[in-house]
N, CA, C and O atoms as a GROMACS GRO file, in nm:
protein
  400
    1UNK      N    1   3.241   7.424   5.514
    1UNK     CA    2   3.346   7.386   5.605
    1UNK      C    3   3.469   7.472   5.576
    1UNK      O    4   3.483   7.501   5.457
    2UNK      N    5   3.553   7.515   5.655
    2UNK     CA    6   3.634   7.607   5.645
    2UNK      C    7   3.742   7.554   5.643
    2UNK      O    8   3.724   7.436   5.670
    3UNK      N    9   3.877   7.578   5.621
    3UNK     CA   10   3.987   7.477   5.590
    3UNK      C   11   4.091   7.599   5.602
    3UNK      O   12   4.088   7.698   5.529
    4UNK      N   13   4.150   7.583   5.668
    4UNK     CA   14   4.285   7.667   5.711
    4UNK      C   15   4.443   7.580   5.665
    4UNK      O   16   4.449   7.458   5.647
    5UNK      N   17   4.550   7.666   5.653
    5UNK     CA   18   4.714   7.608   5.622
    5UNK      C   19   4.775   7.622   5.684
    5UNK      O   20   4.788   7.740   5.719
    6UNK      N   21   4.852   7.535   5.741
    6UNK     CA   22   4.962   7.612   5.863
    6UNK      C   23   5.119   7.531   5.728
    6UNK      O   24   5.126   7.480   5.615
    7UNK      N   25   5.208   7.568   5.843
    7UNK     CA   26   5.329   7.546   5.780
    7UNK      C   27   5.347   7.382   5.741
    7UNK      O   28   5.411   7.348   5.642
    8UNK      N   29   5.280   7.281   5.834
    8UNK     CA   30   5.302   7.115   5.801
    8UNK      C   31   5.202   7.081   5.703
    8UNK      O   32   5.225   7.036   5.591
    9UNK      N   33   5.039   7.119   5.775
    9UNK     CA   34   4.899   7.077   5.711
    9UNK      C   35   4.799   7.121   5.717
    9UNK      O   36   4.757   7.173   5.821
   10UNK      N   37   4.737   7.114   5.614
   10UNK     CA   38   4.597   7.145   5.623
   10UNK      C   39   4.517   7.093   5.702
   10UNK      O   40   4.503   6.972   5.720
   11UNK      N   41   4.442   7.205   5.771
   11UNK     CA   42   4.353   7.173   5.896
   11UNK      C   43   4.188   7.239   5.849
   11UNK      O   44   4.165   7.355   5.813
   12UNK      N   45   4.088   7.125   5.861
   12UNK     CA   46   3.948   7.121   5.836
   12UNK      C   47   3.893   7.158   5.998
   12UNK      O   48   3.944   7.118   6.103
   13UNK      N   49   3.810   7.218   5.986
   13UNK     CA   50   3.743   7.248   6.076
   13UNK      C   51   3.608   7.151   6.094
   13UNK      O   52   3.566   7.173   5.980
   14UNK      N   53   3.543   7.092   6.131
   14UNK     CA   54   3.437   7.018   6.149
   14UNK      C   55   3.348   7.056   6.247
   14UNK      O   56   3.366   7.110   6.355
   15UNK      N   57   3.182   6.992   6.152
   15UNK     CA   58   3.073   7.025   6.269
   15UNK      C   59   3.075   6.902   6.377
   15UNK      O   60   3.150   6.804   6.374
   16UNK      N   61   2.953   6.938   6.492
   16UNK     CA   62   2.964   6.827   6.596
   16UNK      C   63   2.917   6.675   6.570
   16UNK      O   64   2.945   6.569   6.625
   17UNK      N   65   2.828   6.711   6.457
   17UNK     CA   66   2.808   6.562   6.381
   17UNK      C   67   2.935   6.514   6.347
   17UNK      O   68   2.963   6.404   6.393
   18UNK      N   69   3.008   6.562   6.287
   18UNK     CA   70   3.168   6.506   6.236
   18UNK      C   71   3.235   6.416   6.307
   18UNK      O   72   3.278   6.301   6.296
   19UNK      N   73   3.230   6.558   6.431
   19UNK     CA   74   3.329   6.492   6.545
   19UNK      C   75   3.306   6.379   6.604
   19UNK      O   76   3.385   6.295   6.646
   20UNK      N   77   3.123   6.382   6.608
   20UNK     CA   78   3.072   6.250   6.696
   20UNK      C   79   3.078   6.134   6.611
   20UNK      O   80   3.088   6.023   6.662
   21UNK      N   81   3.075   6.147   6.515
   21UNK     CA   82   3.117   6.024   6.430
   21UNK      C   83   3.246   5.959   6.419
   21UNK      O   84   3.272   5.839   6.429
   22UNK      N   85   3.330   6.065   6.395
   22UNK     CA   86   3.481   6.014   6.402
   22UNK      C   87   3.539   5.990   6.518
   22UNK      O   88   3.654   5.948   6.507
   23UNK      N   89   3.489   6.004   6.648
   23UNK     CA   90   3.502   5.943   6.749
   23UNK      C   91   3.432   5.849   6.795
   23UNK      O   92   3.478   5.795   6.895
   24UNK      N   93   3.321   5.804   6.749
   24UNK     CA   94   3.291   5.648   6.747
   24UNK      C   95   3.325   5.589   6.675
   24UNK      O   96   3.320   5.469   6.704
   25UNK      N   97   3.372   5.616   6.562
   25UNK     CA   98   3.453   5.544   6.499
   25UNK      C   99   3.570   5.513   6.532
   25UNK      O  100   3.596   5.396   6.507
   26UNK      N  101   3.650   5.572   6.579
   26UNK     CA  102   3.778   5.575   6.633
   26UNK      C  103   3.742   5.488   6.789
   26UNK      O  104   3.835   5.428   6.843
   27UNK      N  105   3.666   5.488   6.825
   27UNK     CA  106   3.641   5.409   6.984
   27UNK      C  107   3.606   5.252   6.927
   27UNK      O  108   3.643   5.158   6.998
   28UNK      N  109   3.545   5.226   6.817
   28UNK     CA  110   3.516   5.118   6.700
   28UNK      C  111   3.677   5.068   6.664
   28UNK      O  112   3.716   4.952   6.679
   29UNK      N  113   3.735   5.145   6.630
   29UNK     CA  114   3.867   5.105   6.579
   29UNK      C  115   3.990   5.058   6.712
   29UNK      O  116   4.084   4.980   6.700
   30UNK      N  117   3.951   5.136   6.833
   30UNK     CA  118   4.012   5.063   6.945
   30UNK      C  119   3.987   4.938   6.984
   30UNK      O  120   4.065   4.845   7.005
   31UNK      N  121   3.780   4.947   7.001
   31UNK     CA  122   3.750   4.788   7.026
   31UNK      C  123   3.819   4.677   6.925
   31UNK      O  124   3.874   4.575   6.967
   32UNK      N  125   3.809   4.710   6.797
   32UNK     CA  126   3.848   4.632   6.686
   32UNK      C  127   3.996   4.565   6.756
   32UNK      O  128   4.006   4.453   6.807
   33UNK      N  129   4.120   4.682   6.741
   33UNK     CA  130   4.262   4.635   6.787
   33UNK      C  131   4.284   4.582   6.885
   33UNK      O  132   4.391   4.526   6.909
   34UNK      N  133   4.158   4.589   6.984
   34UNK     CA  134   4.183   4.498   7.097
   34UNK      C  135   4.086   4.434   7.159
   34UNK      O  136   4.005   4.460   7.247
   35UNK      N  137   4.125   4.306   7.064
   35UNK     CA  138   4.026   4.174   7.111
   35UNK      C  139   4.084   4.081   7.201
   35UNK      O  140   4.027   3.979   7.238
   36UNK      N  141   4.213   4.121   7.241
   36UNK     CA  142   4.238   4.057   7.347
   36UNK      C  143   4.216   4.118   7.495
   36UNK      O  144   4.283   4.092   7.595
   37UNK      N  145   4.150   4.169   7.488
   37UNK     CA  146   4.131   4.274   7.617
   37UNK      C  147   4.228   4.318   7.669
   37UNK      O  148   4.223   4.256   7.776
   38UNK      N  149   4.312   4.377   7.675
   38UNK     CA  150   4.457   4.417   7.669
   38UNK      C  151   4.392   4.564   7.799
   38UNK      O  152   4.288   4.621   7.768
   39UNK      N  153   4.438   4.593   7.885
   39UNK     CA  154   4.408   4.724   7.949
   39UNK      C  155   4.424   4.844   7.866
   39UNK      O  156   4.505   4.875   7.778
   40UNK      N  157   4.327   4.898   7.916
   40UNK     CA  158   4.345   5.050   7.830
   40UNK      C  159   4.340   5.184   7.901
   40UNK      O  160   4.253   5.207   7.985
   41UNK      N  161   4.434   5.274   7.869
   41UNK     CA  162   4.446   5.433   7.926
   41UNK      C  163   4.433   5.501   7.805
   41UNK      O  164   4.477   5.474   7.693
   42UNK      N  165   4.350   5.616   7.855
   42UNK     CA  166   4.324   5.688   7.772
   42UNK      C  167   4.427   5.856   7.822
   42UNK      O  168   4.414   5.905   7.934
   43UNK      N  169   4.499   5.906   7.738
   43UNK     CA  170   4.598   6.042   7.817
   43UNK      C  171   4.533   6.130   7.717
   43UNK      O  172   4.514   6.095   7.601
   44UNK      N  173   4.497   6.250   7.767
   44UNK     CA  174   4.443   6.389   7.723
   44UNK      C  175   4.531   6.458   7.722
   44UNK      O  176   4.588   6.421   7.825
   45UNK      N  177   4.624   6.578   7.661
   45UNK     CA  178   4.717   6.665   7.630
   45UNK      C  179   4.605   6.805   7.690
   45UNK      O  180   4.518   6.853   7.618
   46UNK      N  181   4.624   6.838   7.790
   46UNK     CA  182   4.566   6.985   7.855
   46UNK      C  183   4.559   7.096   7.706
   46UNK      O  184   4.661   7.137   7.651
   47UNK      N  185   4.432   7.128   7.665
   47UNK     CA  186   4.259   7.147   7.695
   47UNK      C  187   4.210   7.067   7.610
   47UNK      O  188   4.112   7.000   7.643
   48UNK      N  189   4.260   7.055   7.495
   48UNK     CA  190   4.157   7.038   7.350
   48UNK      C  191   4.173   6.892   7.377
   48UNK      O  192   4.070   6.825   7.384
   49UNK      N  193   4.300   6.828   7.396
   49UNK     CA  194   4.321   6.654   7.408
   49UNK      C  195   4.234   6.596   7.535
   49UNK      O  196   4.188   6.482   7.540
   50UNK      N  197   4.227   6.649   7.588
   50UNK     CA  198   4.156   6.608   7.734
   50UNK      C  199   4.024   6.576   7.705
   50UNK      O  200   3.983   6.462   7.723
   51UNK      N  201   3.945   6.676   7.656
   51UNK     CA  202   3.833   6.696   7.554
   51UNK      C  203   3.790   6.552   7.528
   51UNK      O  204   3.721   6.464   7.580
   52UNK      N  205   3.883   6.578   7.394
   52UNK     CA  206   3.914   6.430   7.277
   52UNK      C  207   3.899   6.302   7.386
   52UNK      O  208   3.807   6.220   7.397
   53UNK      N  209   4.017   6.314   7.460
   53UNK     CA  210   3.987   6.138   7.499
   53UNK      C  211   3.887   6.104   7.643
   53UNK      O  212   3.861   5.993   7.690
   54UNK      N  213   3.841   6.243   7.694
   54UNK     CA  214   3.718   6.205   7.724
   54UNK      C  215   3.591   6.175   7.678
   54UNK      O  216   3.510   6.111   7.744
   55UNK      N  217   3.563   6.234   7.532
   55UNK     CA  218   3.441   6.203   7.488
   55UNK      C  219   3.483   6.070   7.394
   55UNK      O  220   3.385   6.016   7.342
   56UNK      N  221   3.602   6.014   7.368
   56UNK     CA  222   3.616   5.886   7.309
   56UNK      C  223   3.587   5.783   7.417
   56UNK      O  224   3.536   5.674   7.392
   57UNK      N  225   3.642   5.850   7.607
   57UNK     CA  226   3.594   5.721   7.662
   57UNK      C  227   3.445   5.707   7.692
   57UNK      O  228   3.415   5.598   7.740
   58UNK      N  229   3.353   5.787   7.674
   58UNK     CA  230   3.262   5.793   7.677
   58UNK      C  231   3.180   5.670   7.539
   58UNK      O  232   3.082   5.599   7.560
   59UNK      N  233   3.253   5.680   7.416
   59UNK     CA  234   3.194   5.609   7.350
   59UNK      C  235   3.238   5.478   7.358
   59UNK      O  236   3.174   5.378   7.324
   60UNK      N  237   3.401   5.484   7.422
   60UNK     CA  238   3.427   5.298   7.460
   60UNK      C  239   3.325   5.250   7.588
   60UNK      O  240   3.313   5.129   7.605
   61UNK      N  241   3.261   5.333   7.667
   61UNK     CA  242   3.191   5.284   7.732
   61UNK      C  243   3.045   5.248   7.694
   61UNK      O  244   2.961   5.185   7.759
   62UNK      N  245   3.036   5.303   7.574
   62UNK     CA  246   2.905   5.229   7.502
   62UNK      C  247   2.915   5.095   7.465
   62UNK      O  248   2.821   5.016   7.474
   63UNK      N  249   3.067   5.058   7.408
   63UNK     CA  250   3.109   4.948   7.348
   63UNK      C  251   3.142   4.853   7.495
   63UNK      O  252   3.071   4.753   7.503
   64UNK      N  253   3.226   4.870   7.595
   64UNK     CA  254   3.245   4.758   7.655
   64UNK      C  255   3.180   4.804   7.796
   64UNK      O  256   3.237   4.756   7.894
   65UNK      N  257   3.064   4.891   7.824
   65UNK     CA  258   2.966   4.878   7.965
   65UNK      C  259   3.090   4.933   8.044
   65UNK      O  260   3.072   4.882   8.155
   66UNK      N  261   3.182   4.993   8.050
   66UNK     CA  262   3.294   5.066   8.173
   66UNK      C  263   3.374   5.150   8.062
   66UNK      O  264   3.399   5.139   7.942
   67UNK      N  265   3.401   5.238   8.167
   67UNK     CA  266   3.538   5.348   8.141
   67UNK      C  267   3.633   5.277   8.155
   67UNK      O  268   3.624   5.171   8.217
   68UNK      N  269   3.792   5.336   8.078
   68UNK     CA  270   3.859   5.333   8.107
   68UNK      C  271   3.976   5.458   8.195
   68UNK      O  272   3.970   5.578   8.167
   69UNK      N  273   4.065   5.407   8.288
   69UNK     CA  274   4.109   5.504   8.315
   69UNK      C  275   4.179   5.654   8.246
   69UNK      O  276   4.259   5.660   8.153
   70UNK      N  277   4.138   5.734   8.302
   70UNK     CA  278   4.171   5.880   8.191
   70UNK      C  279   4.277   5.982   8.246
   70UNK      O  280   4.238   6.046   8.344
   71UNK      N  281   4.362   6.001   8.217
   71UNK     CA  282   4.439   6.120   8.247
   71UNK      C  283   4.460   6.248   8.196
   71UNK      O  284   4.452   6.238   8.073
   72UNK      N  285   4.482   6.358   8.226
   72UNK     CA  286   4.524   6.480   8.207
   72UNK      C  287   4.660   6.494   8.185
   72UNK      O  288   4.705   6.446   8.289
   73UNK      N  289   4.754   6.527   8.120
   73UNK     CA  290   4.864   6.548   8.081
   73UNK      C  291   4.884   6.733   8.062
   73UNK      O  292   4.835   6.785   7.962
   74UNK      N  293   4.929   6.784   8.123
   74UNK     CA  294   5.010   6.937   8.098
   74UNK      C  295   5.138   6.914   7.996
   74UNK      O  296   5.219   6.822   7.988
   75UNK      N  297   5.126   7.016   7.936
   75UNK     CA  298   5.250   7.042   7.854
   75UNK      C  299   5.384   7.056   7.897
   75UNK      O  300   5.485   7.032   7.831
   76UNK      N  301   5.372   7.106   8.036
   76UNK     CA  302   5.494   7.122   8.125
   76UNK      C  303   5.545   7.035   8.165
   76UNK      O  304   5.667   7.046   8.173
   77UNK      N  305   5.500   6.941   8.200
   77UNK     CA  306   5.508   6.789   8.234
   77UNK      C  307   5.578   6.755   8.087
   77UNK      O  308   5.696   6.723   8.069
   78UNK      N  309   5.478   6.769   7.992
   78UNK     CA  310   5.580   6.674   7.848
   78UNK      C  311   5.720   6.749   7.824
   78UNK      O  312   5.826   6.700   7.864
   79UNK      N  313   5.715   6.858   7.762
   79UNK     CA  314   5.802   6.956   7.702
   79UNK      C  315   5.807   7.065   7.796
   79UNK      O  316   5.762   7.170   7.752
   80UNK      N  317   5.864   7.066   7.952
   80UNK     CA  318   5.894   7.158   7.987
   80UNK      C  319   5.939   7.295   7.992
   80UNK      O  320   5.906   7.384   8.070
   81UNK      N  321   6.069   7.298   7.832
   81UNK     CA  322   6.104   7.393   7.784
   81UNK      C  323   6.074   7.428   7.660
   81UNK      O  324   6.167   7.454   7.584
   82UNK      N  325   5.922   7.438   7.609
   82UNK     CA  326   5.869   7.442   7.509
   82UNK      C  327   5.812   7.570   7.495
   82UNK      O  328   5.737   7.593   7.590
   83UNK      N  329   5.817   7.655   7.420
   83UNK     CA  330   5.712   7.728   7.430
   83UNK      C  331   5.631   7.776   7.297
   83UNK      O  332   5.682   7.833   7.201
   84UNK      N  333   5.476   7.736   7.313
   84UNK     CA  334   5.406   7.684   7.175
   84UNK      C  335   5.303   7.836   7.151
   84UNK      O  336   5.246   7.898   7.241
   85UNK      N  337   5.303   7.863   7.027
   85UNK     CA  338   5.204   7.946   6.989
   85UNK      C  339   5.072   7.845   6.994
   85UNK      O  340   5.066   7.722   6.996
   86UNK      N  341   4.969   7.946   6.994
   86UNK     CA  342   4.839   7.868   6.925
   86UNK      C  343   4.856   7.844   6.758
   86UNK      O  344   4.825   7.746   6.690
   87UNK      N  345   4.897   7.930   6.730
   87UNK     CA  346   4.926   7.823   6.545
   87UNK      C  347   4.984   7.696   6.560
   87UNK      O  348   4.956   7.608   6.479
   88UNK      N  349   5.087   7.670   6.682
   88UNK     CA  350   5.155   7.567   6.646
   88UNK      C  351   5.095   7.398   6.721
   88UNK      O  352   5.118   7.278   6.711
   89UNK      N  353   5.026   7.472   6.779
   89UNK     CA  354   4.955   7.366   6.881
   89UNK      C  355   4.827   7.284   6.790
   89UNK      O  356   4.796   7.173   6.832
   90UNK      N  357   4.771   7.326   6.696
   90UNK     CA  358   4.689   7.282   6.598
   90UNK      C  359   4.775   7.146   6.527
   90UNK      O  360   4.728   7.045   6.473
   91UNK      N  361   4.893   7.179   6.546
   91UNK     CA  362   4.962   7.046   6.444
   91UNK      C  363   4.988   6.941   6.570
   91UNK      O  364   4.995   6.822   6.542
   92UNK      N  365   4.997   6.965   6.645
   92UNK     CA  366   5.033   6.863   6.804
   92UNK      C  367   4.959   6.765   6.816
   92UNK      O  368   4.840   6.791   6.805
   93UNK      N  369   5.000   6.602   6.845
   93UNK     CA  370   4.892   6.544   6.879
   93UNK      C  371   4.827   6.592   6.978
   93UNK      O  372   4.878   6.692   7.030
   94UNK      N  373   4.689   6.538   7.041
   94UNK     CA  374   4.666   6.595   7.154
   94UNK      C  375   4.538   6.495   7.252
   94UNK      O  376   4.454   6.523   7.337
   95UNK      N  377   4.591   6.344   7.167
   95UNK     CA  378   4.542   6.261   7.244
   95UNK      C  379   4.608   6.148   7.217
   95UNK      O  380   4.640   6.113   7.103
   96UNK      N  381   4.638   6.065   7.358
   96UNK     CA  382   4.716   5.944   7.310
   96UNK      C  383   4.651   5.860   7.418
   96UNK      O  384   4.585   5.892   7.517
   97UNK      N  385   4.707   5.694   7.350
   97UNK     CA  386   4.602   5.609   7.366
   97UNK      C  387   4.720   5.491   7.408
   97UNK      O  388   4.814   5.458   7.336
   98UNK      N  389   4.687   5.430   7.558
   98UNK     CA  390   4.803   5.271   7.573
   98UNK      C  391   4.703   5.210   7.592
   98UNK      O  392   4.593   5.216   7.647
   99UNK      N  393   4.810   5.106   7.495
   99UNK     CA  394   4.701   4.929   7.557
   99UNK      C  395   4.798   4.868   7.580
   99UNK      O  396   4.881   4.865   7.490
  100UNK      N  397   4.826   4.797   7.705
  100UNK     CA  398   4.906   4.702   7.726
  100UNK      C  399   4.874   4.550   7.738
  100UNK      O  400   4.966   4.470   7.758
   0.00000   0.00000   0.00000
C-alpha cells in the first residue's frame, strides 16, 4: 500500500476491497445513527465525492430496500473563488451526509 504526505496528512491509498468495506461500513454506521428514520441526503463534491456517496447509497440500499436522494455539488457552487490544486483537493472533504 502506498502512503503519500501532503502539508495537513497522511494519505493511504487503498485497494477496492478496502474501499468496499469501509463503505459498508460507513452505510452500517449511518443505519446505526439513525434509528429514528430521520430523512436522508446524500451530497457528492464533483468527481471523486460524487463517486463516494453514490456507491455508499448503493450500500444503504442494501440496508433499508430504497435509495436515498443524491446530489452533485460543483465546487463553484461551494467556494466560488477558490482555486484548488490537485495536491490540495486530496485533503477536502468530498462527501457529505444530512439527516434531518
Amino acid at each position: 500500500m502506498s502512503k503519500y504526505t501532503s502539508a495537513s496528512s497522511e494519505l493511504v491509498y487503498m485497494n477496492a476491497g478496502r474501499v468496499e468495506r469501509t463503505l459498508k461500513r460507513m452505510a452500517y454506521q449511518v443505519a446505526e445513527s439513525n434509528r429514528r428514520n430521520q430523512k436522508v441526503v446524500l451530497f457528492g463534491i464533483e468527481d471523486r465525492g460524487y463517486w463516494v456517496a453514490r456507491q455508499l447509497n448503493e450500500f444503504l440500499e442494501d440496508i433499508y430496500g430504497s435509495r436515498f436522494p443524491l446530489l452533485r455539488l460543483g465546487m463553484k457552487l461551494i467556494c466560488p473563488n477558490i482555486r484548488i490544486s490537485p495536491a490540495q483537493s486530496f485533503a477536502m472533504p468530498t462527501c457529505l451526509l444530512l439527516m434531518t
